[in-house]
C-alpha positions in Angstrom: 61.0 55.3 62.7 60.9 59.5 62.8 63.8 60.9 64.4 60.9 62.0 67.2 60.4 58.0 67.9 63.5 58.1 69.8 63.6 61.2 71.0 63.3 60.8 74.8 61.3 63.7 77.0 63.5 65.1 80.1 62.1 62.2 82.3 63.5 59.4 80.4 66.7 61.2 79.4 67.1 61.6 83.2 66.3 57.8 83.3 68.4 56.3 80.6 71.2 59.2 80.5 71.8 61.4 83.5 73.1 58.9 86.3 76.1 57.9 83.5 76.5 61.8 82.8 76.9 62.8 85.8 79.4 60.6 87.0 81.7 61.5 83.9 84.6 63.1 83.7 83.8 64.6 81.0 80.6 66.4 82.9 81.7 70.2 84.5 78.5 70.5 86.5 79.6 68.4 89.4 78.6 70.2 92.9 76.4 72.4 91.2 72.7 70.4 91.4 71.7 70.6 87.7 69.3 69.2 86.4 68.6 67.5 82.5 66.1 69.2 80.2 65.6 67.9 76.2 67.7 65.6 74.5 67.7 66.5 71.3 68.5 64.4 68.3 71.0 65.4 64.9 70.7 63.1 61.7 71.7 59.9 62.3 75.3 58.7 61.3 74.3 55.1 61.2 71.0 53.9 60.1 70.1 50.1 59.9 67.8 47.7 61.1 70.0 46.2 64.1 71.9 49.4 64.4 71.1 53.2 64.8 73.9 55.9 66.0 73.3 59.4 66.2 74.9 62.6 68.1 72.2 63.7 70.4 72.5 67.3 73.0 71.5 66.9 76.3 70.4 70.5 77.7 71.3 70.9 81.2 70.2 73.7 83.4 71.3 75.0 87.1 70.0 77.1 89.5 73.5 79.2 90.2 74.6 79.8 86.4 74.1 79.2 82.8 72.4 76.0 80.8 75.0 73.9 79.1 75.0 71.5 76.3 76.9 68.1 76.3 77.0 65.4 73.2 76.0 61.9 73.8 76.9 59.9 70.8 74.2 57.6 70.8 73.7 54.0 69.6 70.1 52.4 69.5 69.3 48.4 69.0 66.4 46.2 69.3 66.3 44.4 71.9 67.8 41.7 72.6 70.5 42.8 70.1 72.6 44.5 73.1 75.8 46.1 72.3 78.4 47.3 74.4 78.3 50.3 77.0 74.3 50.1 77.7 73.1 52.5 79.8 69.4 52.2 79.5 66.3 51.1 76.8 63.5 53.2 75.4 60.5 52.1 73.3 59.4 53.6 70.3 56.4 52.0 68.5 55.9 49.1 70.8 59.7 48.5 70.3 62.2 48.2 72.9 65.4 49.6 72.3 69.2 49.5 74.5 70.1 52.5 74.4 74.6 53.0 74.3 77.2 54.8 74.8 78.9 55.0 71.3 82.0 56.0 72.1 82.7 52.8 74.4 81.1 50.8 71.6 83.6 49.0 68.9 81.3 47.8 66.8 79.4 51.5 66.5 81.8 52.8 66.3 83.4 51.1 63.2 80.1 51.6 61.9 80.4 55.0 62.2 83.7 55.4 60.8 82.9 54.9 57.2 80.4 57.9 57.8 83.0 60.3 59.4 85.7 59.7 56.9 83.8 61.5 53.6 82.8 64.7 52.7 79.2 64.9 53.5 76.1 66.7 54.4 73.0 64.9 55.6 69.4 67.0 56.9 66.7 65.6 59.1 63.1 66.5 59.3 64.2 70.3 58.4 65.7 70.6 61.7 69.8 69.4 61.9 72.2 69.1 60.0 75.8 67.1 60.1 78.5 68.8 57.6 81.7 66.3 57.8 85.1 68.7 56.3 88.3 67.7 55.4 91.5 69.9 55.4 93.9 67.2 54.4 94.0 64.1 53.3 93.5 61.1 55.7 96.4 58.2 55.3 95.4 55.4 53.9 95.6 52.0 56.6 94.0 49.9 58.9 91.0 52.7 60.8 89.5 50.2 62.8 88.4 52.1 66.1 89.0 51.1 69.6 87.5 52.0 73.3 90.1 54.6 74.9 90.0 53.2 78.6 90.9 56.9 80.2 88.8 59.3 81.4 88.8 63.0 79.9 87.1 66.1 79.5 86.1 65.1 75.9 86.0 61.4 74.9 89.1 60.2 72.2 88.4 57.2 70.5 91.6 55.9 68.7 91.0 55.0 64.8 93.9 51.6 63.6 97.7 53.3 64.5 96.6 56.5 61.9 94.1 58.5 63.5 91.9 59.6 66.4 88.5 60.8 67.0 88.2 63.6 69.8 84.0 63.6 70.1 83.7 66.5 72.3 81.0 66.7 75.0 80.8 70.1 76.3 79.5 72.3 73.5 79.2 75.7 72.6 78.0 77.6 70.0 80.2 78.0 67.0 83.8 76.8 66.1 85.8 74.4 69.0 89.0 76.1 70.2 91.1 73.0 69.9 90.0 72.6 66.3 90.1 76.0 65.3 93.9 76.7 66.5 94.8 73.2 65.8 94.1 74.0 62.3 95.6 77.4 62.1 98.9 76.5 63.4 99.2 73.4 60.8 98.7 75.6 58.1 101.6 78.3 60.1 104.0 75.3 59.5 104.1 74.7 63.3 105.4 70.4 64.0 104.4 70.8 67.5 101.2 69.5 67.4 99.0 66.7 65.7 98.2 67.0 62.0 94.6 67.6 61.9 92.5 66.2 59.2 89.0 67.2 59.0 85.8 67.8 61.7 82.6 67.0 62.1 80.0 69.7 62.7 76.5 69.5 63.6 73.6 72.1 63.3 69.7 71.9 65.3 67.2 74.7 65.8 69.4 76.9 64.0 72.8 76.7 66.6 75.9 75.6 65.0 78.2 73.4 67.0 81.4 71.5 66.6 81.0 67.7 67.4 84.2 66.1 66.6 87.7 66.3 65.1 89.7 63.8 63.5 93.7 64.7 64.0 96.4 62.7 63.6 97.1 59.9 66.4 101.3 60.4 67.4 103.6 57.6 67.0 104.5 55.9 70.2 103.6 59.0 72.3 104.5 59.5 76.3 102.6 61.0 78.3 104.1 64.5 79.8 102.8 64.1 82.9 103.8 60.7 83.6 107.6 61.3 81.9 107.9 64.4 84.0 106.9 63.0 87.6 108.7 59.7 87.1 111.8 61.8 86.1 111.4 63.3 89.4 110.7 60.1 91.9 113.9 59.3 90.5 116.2 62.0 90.7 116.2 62.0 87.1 117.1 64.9 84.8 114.4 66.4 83.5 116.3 69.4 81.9 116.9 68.6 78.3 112.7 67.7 78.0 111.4 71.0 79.9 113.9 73.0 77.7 112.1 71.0 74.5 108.9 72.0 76.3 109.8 75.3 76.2 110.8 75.6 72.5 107.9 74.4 71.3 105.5 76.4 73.3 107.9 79.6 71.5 106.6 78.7 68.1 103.1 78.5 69.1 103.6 81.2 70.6 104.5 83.2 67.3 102.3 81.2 64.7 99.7 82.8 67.1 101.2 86.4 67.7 99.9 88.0 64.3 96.9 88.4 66.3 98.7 90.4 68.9 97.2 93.3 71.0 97.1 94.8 74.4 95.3 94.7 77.8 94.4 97.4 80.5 96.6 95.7 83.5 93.4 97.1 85.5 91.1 95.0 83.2 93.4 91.7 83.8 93.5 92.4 87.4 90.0 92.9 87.9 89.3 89.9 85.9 91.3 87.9 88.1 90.1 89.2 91.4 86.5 88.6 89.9 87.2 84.8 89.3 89.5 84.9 93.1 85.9 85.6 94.6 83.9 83.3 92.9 86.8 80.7 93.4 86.9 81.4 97.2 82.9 80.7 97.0 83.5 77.8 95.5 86.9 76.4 97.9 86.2 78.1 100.7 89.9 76.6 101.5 91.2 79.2 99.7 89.8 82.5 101.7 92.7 82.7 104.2 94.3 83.7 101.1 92.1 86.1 99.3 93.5 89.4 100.4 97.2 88.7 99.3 96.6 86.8 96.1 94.5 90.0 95.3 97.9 91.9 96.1 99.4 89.9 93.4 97.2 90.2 90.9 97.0 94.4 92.2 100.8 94.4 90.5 99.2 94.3 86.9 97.3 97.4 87.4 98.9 100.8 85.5 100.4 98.5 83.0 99.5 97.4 79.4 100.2 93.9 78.6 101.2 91.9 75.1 98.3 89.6 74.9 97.0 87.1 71.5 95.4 83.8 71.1 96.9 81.3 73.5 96.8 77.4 74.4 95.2 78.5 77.6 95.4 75.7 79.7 98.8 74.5 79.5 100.2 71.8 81.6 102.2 68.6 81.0 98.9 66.4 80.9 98.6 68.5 77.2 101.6 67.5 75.7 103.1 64.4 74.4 107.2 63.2 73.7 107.2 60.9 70.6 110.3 59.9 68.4 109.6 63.0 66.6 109.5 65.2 69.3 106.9 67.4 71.7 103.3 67.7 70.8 101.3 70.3 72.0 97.4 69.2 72.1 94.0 69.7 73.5 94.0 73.7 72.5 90.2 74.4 74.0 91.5 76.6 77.1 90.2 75.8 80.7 87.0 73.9 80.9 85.6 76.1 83.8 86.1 79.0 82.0 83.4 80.0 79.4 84.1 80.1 76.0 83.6 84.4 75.8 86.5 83.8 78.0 88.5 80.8 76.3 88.7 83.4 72.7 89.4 86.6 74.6 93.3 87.3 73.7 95.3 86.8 76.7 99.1 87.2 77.8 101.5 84.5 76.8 102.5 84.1 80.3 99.3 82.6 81.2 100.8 79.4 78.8 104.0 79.9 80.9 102.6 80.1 84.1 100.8 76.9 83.2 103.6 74.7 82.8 105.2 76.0 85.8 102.3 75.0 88.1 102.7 71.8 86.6 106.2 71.3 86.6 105.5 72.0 90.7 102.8 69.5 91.0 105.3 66.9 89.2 107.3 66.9 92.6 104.0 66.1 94.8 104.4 62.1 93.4 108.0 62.2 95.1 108.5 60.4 98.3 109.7 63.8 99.4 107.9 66.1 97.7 109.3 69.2 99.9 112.7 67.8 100.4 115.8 69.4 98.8 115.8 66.7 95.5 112.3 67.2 94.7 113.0 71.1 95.3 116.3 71.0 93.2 114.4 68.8 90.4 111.4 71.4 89.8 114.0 74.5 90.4 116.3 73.4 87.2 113.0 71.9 85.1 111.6 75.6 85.6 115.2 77.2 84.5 115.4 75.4 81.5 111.6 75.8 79.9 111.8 79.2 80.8 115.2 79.7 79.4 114.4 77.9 76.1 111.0 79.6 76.3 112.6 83.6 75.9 114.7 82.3 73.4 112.9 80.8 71.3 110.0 83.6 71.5 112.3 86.4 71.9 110.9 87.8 74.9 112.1 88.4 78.7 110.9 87.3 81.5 108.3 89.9 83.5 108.4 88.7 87.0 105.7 90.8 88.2 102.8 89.2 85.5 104.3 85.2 85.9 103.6 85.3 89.6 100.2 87.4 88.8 99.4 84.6 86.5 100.8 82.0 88.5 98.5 82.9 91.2 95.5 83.3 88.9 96.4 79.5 87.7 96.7 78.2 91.5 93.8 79.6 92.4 91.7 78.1 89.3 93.7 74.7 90.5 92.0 74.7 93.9 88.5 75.1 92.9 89.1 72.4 90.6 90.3 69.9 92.7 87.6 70.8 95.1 85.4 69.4 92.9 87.0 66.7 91.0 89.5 65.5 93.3 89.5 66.8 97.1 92.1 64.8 98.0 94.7 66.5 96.2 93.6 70.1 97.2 96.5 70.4 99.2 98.4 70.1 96.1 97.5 73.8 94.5 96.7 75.1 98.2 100.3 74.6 99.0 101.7 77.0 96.0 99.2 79.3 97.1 100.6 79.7 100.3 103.7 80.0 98.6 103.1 82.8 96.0 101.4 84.6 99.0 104.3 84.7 101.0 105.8 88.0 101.2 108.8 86.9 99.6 107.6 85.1 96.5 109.4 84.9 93.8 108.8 82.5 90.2 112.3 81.9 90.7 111.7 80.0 93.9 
């Protein structure tokens, strides 16, 4: 069969594709009516008889925005040699194929392991090409993959106890964020995050993407999130970690700041008053608000602030405690955002401001989340990472652009459980109403 054999027009990858797609996680057009165009196919990683996997781009268009592209890692079989993770069948040639998710797929995906895990570069019919790279070496042991049963914005699949696959599904032109810091911070000597080891990239009709990454999967790892809010239901001490938190967010900090310039206050302000209206279009929960947290983001303005690369969307879901210690992951900024706006050099207190939000959503899992423990808990959590932060970075605290970027943050947080999750809208609504109040203060 041609590559074109199973190449599905828009109607069938509506058929087969689009009611799993939209229903993902991992999908950021939720609420916004799109609808699928082409799926188009890249070289095939696996090509046998009773098993074909290949990455294949699902164009998506909408009537209020920009087209995006997501990955479908795809695995084909002749009926009635079904697989895991079916979502559909096609024909091609008087054939009948099921048509699978990959990724939820053991057995293609130990298929396509061996294919991943060697330096190679494959071309199809003139039009894509898959270039595998390796920056260091893999360790040698048991890679046999397994289904990651969580749901995220790109799709992990875990390789033996020595590696994991991070197949990403919303793509953009050129190198991934999380891969491309990732990599640079390795090199910087940074142990805060996972050793990565190589990437997969794909090319068609002349676009480069990044498809996947293969990094390092961290021994016995705890989840932040989960360590942080359990901490808090039970009175715990949370102290010692946030501090930890707060260290190791320093040294990322300066692996990136060789990069370091400066931004118009005016230009940060009216960039977050310009994402405040779209966000109140979005939530309308959030317009009782509008006219103050535009007062706080109005502080920047006259100012010039330190800004370089960044994490840009850091909260305790992106970190992980293992016996060695905090790791930093997923470095690909906020999913909403667009990637122009993801590489744009931004302040370090956006990274702060993150984790403070998140320390303060910890608290909502209490059974009192507005009592005095819960408010004592996320008061001395936020004392501690911000104390260990300075340090660590050498810097001081700049009340003025936290609580700007706070805002910004809380704000972002509202349209996004709006859309995800409404019934924890009240979660970043609340801190709105706080940092609107006429006597906020980060420190509170």
């Amino acid at each position: 069969m041609a590559d074109s054999d199973l190449a599905p027009d828009h109607r069938t990858a509506a058929a087969v594709w689009w009611p799993v797609v939209v229903v993902a996680r991992w999908y950021q057009g939720k609420s916004r009516d799109g609808v699928p165009g082409r799926l188009r196919p890249l070289p095939w990683l696996v090509d046998t008889p009773a098993l074909r996997v290949r990455p294949e781009l699902l164009d998506v268009s909408y009537p209020d925005g920009p087209a995006e592209v997501y990955q479908l890692l795809t695995a084909y079989r002749p009926l009635p040699g079904v697989g895991g993770a079916v979502v559909g069948t096609v024909r091609a040639d008087g054939v009948a194929y099921a048509v699978g998710d990959a990724t939820k797929d053991p057995e293609a995906m130990a298929a396509v392991v061996p294919h991943l895990c060697r330096t190679a570069r494959d071309e199809a019919a003139g039009r894509g090409v898959l270039r595998t790279t390796y920056a260091r070496p893999l360790p040698a042991g048991d890679l046999t993959p397994r289904v990651f049963a969580g749901e995220q914005s790109n799709t992990n699949v875990p390789l033996g106890d020595i590696a994991l696959i991070k197949i990403f599904r919303r793509l953009e032109p050129g190198a991934n964020l999380d891969r491309e810091i990732t990599d640079r911070l390795i090199r910087a000597g940074v142990g805060a995050v996972p050793t990565l080891y190589g990437w997969l990239e794909g090319e068609i009709d002349g676009v480069g993407y990044d498809l996947a990454m293969l990094s390092e999967l961290l021994p016995e790892p705890i989840d932040g999130w989960g360590l942080a809010t359990g901490s808090c239901r039970s009175g715990g001490d949370f102290t010692g970690d946030a501090a930890a938190l707060g260290e190791a967010l320093g040294h990322v900090h300066q692996a990136l700041a060789g990069d370091r310039t400066t931004l118009a206050g005016d230009e940060v302000a009216d960039a977050m008053a310009d994402r405040l209206r779209a966000a109140v279009a979005a939530a309308p929960a959030l317009e009782p608000y509008e006219a103050a947290l535009a007062m706080r983001f109005d502080a920047l303005r006259g100012r010039r602030l330190a800004a370089q690369p960044v994490h840009g969307d850091f909260h305790l879901g992106q970190t992980l405690k293992t016996p060695l210690g905090w790791r930093i992951i997923d470095f690909e900024g906020e999913p909403l955002k667009s990637m122009a706006e993801r590489r744009r050099p931004d302040s370090p207190w956006r990274d702060v401001a993150g984790m403070l939000r998140s320390l303060s959503y910890a608290t909502s899992t209490s059974d009192d989340p507005q009592g005095p423990e819960a408010a004592q808990w996320v008061r001395s959590a936020r004392e501690a990472f911000l104390r260990a932060y300075r340090e660590t970075a050498g810097t001081d605290t700049d009340e003025n652009v936290l609580t700007a970027y706070e805002a910004d943050k809380a704000a972002y947080e509202v349209v996004y459980e709006t859309r995800n999750r409404p019934s924890w809208v009240t979660i970043p609504l609340g801190a709105v109403a706080t940092l609107t109040t006429p006597t906020a203060s980060t420190r509170s």
